[in-house]
N, C-alpha and C positions, 0 to 999 in steps of 0.2 A: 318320449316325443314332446311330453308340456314344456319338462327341464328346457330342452334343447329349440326351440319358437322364444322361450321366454331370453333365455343367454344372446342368440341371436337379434332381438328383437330391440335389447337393450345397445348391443354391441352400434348398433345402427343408431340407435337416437342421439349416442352420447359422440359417436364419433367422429365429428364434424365441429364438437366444443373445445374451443384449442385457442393459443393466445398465439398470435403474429408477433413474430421474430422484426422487428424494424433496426434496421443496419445503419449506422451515419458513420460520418468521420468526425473525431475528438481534436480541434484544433489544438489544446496547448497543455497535454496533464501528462505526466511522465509518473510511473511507479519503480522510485527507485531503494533500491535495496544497496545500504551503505557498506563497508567492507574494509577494515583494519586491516592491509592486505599481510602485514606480519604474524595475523592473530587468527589467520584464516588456514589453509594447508600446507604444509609444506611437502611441496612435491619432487624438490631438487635440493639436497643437501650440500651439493657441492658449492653453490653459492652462495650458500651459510657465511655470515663475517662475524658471527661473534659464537664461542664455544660454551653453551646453558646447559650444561650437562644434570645441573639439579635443578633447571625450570624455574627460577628466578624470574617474580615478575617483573621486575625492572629491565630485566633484559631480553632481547631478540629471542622468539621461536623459532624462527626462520621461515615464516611464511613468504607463499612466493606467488611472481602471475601465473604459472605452471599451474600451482593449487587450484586460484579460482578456477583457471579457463578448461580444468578437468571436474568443473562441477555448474559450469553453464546451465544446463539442462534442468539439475535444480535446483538453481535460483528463478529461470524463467517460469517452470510451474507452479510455485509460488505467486504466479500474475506480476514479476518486476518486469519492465521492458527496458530498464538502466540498471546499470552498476554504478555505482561513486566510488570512486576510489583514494585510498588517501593519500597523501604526496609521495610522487613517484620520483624525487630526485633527489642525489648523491646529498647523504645524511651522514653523520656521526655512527659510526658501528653499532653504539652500548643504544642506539635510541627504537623506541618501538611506532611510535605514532608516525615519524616521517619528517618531525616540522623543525628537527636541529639542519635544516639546507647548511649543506658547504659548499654547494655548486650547483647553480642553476641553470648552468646548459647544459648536463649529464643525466641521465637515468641507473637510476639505485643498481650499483652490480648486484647487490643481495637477492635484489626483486627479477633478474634473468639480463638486464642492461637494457640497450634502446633498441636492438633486432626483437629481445623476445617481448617486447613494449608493442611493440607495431606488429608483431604477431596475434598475442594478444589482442587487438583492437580488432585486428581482422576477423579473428574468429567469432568475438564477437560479436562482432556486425554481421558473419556468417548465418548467427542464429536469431537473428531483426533484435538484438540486444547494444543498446545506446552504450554510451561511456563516458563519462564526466569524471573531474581530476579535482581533488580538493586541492587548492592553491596555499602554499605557506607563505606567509608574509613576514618571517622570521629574517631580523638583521644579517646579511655576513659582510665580508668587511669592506665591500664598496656602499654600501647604506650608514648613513645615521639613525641613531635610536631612539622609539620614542619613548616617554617620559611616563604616559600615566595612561597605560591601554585599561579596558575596560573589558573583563575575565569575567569568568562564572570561577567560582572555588577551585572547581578541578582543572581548570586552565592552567588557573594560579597556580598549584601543585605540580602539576607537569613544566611550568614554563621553569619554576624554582627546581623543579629535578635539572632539566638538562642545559638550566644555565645561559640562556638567552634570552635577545630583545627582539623587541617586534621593527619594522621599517616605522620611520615616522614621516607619515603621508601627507603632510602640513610642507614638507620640505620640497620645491617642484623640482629638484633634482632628483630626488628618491623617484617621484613619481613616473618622469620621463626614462629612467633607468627600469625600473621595474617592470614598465609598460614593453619598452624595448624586449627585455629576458622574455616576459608572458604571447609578446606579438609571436615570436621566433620560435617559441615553444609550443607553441597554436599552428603555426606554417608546419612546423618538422613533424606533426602527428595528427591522423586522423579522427581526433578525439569530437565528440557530440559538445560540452560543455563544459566549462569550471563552477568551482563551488569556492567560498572562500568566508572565513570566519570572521565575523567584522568587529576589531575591537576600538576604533577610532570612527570620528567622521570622515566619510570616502565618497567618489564620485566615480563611479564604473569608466565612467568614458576616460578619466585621465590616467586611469592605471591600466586598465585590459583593453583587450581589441573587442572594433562593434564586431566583428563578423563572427562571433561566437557568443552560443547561448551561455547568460551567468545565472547564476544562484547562489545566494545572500543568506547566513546566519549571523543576524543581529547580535547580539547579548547582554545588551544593555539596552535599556531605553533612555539616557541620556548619549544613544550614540547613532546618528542618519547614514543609511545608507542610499547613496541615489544612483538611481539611470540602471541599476539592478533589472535584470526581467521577470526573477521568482524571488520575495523574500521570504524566510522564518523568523520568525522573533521568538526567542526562547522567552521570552513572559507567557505569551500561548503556547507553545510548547509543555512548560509547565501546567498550563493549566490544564490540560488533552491529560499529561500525564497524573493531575489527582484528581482529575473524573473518573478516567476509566480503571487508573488504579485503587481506585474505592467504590462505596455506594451509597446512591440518594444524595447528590451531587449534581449541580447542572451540568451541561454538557455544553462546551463550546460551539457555538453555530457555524452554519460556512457562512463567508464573507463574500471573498471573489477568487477568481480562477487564478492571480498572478500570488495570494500566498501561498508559501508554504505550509502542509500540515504535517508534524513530527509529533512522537512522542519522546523521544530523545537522540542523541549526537552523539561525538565523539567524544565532546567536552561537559556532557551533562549525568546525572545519576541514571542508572538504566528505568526506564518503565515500569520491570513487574517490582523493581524493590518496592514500590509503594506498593502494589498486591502485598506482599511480606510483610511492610508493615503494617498491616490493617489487618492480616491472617486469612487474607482471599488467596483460592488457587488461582497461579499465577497463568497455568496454562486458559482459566477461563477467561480473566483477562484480558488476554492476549485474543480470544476468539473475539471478545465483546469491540474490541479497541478496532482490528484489522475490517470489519465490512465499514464502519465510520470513515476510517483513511482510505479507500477505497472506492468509497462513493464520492470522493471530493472532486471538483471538477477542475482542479487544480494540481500541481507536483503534490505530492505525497512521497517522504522520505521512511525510512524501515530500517533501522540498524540490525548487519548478522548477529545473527542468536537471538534473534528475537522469536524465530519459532520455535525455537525450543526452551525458551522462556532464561534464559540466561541473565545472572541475578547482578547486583554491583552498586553501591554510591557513592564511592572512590576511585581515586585516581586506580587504586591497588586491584581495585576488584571487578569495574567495571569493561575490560579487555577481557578476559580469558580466550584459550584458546577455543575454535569451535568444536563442536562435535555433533556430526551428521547423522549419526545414528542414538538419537534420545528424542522423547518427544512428536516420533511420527502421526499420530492424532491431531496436533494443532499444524503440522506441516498439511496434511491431507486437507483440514476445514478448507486453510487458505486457497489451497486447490481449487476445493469446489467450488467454493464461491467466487475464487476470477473467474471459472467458467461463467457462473451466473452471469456474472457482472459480462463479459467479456460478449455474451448472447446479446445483450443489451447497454450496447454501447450509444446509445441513441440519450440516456439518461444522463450522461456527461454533458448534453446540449442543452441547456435546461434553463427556465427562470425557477428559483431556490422561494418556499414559499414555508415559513414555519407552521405548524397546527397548535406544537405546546411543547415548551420546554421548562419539564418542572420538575427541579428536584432529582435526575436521574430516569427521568420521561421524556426523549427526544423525538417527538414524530415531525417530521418533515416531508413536504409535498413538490416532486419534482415535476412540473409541467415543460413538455417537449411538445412541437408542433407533431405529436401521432401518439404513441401512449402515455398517459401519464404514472407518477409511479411513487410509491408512499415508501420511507425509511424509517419505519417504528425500532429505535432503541429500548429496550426497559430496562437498563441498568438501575433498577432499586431494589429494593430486600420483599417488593412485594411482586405476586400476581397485577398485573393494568388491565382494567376492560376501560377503552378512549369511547368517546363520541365522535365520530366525523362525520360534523350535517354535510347538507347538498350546498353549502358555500366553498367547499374544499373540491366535493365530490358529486357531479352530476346526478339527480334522482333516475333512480335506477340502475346503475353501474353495482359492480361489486367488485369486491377485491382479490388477486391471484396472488398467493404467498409464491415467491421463487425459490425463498433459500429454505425455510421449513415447511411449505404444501399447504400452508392456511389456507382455507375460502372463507373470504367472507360474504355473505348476501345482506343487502339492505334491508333493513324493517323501518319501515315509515317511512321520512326522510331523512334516516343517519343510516349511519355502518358503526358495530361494535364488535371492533377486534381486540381479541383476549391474548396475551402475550405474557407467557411465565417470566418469574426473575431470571436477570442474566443472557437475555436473548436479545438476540435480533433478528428482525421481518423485514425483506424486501417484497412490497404489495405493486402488481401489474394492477393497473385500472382498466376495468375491460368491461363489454356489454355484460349486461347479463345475458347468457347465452338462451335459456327460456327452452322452449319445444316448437321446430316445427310440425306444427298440426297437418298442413296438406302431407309433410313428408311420414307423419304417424300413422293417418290414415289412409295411405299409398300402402306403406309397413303393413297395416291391417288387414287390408284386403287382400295382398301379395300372401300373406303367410297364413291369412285366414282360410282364402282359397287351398292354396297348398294344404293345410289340415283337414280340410272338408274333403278333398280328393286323395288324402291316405287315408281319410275314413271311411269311404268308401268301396276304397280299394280291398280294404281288410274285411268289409261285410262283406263283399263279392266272394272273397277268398273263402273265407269262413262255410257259405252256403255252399261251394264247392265240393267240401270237404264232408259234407251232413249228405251227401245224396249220395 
């Protein structure tokens, strides 16, 4: 009877301590998950155009749209709401990235042609999944060439494999012509957005159409991209990539909502190599790297195989083909944690407020007009216990761990949350919940009585029994 008043009694006080769900809408962040569409399934042989019969990385797998859009499902529970895809038009056979264009009003026969294109789109938009087209700005022979584009190494490699120039955009013919193919290519498909590699200075409005969302990878800083809506700069790119692929390393801060945040491209070394070279597991990595791009209140880019930690920092090594079944551990984290994130979409609305970023210590404070909400990184080699006085954090609040179940409660005027190496904490700022007393003492009397009247009951019984 004690057991069973105490179980009860608790069920009661605590039941009613709970953190409110607050729902907004995310004006402008997209999570997109990048995709070699060659280098991804191949699910229809028959449109095969080049015969790799001993896997030659220089040459065509045969991936196709068939592959992706029989793996929809998951890509989206991994938290992407886009796919980027890389150039969908009529290429060179022996080419794997997409960017040797022969024809720019054609869609790739290899890839399923322009029905299974707009198939493709459809279904994914069936599943609230966006679609964005990486754009090649590769010469064919109505353009002039330019001179001295502006590559990262493995561009340079690639562009020296398959033998071509880039359009040079300095030319207003090129511009006006290119813009025309892109307007026309924008009309004839239902696509969300282009993407497009930026090796020159460029002016969005004179090559694309406004009526479609763009996104900009810079790669050089002696090179402007304008009138763009999202850009990347691979100088921050790199730098995301030897924070999290190391430790005790600062951490890139967020800025604003219109950049990009990547860890790597099509044209850059993969991610975990840099775990590999420092001899960190690549799958933790990968955990530590994905709730950072995640919380960003901006696009956030994820090249495939990135859950399953897929290694490369060459032209040679950085495609492989995928493989869906390795790795389900860091597939699942990512899981949970867009639910996390997904429950509290209200944190994408936010003014960005730092605490400390030191050395592989990133605590950051997101304040929203209803919860506010703490993003403790510890990417260092140690244990952190932080201070956060009541300049960050109201006296009296404490902290609700979402992705690891941490509590924190204040002592005096701070909060000291302890977070092992390798982790990350997303903290709900919430009341402290405390006890209500009338509701305790309601409790007490409710079950007090109640126990006085089975004791009673049992002494009556008892006497009963004695006569």
């Amino acid at each position: 009877m004690k057991k069973f008043l105490y179980v009860t009694l608790f069920i009661l006080m605590f039941s009613s301590i709970h953190i409110s769900d607050v729902y907004a809408e995310s004006d402008d962040t997209s999570r997109v998950y990048t995709i070699v569409i060659d280098r991804f399934l191949n699910k229809n042989e028959d449109n095969d155009s080049f015969d790799n019969k001993n896997s030659d990385y220089y040459l065509p797998y045969g991936g196709d749209l068939e592959g992706i859009e029989n793996q929809l499902d998951y890509i989206k529970e991994m938290g992407f709401d886009t796919i980027q895809l890389s150039p969908v038009f009529e290429m060179d056979n022996s080419d794997i990235l997409g960017y040797s264009v022969t024809d720019y009003t054609k869609i790739a026969e290899r890839f399923g042609g322009e029905e299974k294109f707009k198939d493709f789109i459809s279904k994914a938009h069936d599943k609230d999944l966006k679609v964005i087209v990486d754009l090649p700005t590769i010469a064919t022979d109505e353009f002039t060439a330019l001179d001295n584009p502006q590559m990262t190494p493995i561009m340079e490699e690639y562009i020296d494999l398959i033998d071509r120039q880039f359009i040079d955009f300095n030319n207003e013919e090129n511009r006006q012509k290119y813009k025309e193919l892109m307007t026309e290519f924008v009309n004839n498909f239902d696509i969300d957005g282009v993407s497009m590699y930026i090796v020159q200075n460029v002016d969005r409005t004179e090559i694309l159409p406004n009526d479609i969302k763009t996104y900009a990878v810079v790669l050089s800083e002696d090179v402007d991209a304008t009138n763009f809506d999202y850009t990347a700069y691979d100088s921050k790119r790199k730098s995301i990539a030897e924070a999290f692929g190391g430790l005790d390393k600062d951490i890139p801060e967020y800025t604003n909502s219109e950049e990009i945040l990547m860890a790597d491209h099509f044209f850059s070394e993969r991610f975990t190599s840099y775990a590999v070279k420092n001899n960190l597991f690549p799958g933790t990595r990968v955990k530590m790297l994905y709730p950072y791009l995640i919380a960003h209140d901006g696009p956030m880019f994820v090249t495939y195989g990135t859950e399953i930690a897929q290694n490369g920092d060459n032209f040679e090594t950085i495609h492989p083909q995928m493989n869906l079944w390795t790795d389900k551990e860091v597939h699942e984290f990512m899981k949970t944690t867009t639910e996390v994130f997904n429950q509290h979409p209200n944190l994408l609305n936010r003014d960005t407020e730092t605490i400390v970023n030191n050395h592989g210590l990133y605590t950051v404070l997101f304040k929203t007009d209803d919860v506010d909400f703490i993003l403790e990184i510890n990417n260092t080699s140690e244990t952190q216990k932080l201070e956060i006085t009541d300049e960050y954090v109201k006296d009296g609040k404490e902290l609700s761990g979402l992705l690891l179940g941490e509590r924190v409660q204040p002592h005096g005027n701070s909060l000291y949350p302890v977070i092992d190496r390798e982790l990350t904490e997303l903290f709900a700022v919430i009341e402290s919940p405390g006890l209500n007393h009338w509701y305790l003492i309601s409790s007490l009397l409710i079950f007090g009585g109640f126990a006085i009247f089975i004791f009673i009951v049992a002494k009556r019984s008892k006497r009963k029994e004695n006569r």
